[in-house]
BAPADREN-35051 format. One record per residue: x, y, z of N, C-alpha, C, O in turn; residue in three letters; residue number from 0. Coordinates in steps of 0.02 Angstrom, whole numbers, plus 50000, padded with zeros to 5 digits. Example, Ala and Ser with C-alpha at 12.3 -4.5 7.8 and 13.67 -1.06 7.14 Angstrom:
BEGIN
npx,npy,npz,capx,capy,capz,cpx,cpy,cpz,opx,opy,opz,res,n
50660,49716,50390,50615,49775,50390,50660,49835,50390,50712,49834,50423,ALA,0 $
50642,49888,50354,50684,49947,50357,50645,50002,50394,50670,50057,50402,SER,1 $
***
This chain:
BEGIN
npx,npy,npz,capx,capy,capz,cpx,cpy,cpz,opx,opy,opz,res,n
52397,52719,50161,52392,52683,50223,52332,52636,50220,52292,52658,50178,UNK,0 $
52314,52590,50245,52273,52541,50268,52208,52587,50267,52202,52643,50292,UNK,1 $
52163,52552,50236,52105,52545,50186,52112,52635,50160,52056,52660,50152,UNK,2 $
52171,52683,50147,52149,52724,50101,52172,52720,50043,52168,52768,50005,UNK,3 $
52208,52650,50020,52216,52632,49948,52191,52634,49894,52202,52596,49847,UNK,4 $
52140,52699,49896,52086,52679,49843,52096,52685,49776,52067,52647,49736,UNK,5 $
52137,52733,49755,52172,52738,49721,52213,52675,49674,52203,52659,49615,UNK,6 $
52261,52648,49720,52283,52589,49709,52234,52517,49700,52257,52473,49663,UNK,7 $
52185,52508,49725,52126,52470,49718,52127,52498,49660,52174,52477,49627,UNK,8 $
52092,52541,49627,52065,52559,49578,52115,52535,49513,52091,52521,49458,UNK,9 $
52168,52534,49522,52227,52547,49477,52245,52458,49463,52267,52435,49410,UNK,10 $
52229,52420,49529,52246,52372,49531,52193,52312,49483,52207,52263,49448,UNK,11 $
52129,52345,49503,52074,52308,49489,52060,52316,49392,52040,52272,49354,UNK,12 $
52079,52395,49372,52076,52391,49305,52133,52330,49263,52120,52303,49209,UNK,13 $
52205,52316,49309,52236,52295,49278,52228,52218,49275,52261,52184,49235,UNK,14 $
52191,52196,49311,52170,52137,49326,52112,52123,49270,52118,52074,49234,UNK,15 $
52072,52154,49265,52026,52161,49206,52038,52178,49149,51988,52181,49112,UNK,16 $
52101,52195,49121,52131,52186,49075,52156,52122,49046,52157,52113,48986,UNK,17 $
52182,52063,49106,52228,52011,49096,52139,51954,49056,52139,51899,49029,UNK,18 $
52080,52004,49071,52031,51942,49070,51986,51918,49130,51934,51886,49134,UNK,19 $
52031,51947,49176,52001,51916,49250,51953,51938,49274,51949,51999,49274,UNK,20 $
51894,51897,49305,51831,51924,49340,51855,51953,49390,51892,51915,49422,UNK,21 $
51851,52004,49412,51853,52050,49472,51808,52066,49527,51747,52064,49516,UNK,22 $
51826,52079,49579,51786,52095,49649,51796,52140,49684,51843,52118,49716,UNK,23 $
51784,52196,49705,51814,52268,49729,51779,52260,49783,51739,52217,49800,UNK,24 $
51804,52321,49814,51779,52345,49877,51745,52292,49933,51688,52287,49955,UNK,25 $
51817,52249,49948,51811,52182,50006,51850,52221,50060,51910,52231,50051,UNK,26 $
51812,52251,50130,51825,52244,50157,51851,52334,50158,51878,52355,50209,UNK,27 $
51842,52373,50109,51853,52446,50099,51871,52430,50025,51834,52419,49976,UNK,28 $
51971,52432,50034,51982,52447,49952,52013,52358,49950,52074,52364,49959,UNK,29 $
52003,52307,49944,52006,52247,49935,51993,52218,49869,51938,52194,49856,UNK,30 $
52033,52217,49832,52020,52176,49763,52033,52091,49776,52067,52061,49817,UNK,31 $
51994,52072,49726,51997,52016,49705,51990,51994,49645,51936,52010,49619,UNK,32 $
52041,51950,49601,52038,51939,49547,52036,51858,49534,52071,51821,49568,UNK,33 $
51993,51833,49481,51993,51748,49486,52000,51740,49422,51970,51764,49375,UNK,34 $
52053,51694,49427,52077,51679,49344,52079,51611,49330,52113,51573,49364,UNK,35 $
52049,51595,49288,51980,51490,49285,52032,51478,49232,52041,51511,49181,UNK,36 $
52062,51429,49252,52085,51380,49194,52035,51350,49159,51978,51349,49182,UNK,37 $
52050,51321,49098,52032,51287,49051,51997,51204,49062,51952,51174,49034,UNK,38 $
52040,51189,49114,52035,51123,49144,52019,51098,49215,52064,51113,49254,UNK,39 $
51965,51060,49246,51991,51054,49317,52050,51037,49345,52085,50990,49326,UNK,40 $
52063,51074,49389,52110,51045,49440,52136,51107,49514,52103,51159,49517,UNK,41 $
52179,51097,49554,52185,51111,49582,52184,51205,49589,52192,51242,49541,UNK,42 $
52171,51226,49655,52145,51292,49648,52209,51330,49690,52238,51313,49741,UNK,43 $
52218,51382,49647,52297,51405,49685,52271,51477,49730,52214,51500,49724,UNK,44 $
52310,51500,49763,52279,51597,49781,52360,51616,49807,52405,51590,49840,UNK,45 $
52349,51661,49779,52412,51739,49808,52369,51810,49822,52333,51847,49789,UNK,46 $
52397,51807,49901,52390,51856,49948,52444,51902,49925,52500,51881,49910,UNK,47 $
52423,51979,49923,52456,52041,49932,52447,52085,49955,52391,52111,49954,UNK,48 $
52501,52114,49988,52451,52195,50042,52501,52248,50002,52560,52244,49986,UNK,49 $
52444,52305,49992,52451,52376,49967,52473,52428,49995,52496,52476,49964,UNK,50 $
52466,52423,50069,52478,52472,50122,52541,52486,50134,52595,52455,50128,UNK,51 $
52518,52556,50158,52612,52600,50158,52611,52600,50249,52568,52570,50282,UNK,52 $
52655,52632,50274,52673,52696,50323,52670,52749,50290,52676,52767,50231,UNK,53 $
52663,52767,50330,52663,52879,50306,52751,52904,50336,52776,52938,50381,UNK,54 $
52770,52868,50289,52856,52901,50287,52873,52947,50224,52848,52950,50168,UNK,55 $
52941,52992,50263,52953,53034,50202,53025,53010,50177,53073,53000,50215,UNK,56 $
53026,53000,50096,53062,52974,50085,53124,53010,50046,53119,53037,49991,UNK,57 $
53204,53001,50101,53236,53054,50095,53308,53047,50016,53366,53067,50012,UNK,58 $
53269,53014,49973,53327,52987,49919,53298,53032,49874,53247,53065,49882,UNK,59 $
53334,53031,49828,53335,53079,49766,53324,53044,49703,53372,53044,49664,UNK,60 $
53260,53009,49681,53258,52961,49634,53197,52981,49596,53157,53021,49620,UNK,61 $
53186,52951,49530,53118,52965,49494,53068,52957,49506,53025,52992,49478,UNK,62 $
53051,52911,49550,53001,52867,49582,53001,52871,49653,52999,52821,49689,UNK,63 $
53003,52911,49668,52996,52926,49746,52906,52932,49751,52872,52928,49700,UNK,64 $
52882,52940,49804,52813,52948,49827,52806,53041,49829,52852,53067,49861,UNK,65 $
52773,53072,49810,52751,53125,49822,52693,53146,49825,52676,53194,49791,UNK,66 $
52648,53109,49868,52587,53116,49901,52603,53151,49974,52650,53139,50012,UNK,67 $
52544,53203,49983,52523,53230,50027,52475,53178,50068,52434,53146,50037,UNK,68 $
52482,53171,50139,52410,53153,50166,52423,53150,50243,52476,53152,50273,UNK,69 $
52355,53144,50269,52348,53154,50353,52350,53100,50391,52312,53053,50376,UNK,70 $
52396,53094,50451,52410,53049,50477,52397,53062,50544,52452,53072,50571,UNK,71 $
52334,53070,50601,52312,53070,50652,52311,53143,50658,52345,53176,50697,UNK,72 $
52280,53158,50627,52262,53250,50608,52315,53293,50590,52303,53353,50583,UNK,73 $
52389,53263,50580,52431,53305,50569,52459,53293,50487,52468,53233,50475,UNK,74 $
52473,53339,50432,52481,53325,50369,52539,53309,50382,52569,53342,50425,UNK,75 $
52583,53241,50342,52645,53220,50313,52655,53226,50241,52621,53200,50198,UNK,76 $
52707,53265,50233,52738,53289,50148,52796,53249,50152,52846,53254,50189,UNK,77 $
52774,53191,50087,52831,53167,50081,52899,53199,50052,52952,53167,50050,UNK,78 $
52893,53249,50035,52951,53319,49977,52969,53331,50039,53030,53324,50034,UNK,79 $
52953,53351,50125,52973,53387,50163,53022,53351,50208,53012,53293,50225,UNK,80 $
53063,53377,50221,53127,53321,50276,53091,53315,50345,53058,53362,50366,UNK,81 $
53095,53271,50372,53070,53288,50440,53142,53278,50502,53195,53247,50497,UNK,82 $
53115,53315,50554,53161,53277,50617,53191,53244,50636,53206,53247,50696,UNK,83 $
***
C-alpha cells in the first residue's frame, strides 16, 4: 500500500542501477528516481509510475498470486484467506 513499498523501492532502485542509471531513493518515503543522460543534448523525456496496491485478497489459482500478509487499519488481511 502507499508509502509501504519498501520493499518494491528497494527492488526497483537496484534494477535501475543495474541498467547504469544514477539513482535517488527515498523521495517522499519509498520514491525512486532514476536518470538516464544521453550521449547528446537534446530534449528531456520523464515516465511517471505508481507501485501501490489495495489490500485485496486475491481469489484465482495462479503462480503469481500475492501472498503477503499485512495490516490494514489495525486489522490483518491474508491474501491465501477468502474473505466475505
Amino acid at each position: 500500500m502507499s508509502n509501504r513499498e519498501t520493499r518494491t523501492a528497494a527492488v526497483v532502485a537496484k534494477h535501475l542501477k543495474s541498467l547504469g542509471m544514477q539513482v535517488e531513493t527515498d523521495i517522499r518515503h519509498t520514491g525512486v528516481v532514476g536518470f538516464l543522460k544521453g550521449a547528446k543534448p537534446g530534449p528531456t523525456v520523464m515516465l511517471r509510475a505508481d507501485m501501490d496496491a489495495l489490500p485485496v485478497t486475491e481469489k484465482v489459482d495462479v503462480p503469481f498470486k500475492s501472498t503477503i500478509v499485512t495490516k490494514y487499519m489495525g486489522e490483518s488481511i491474508d491474501e491465501n484467506q477468502p474473505t466475505e
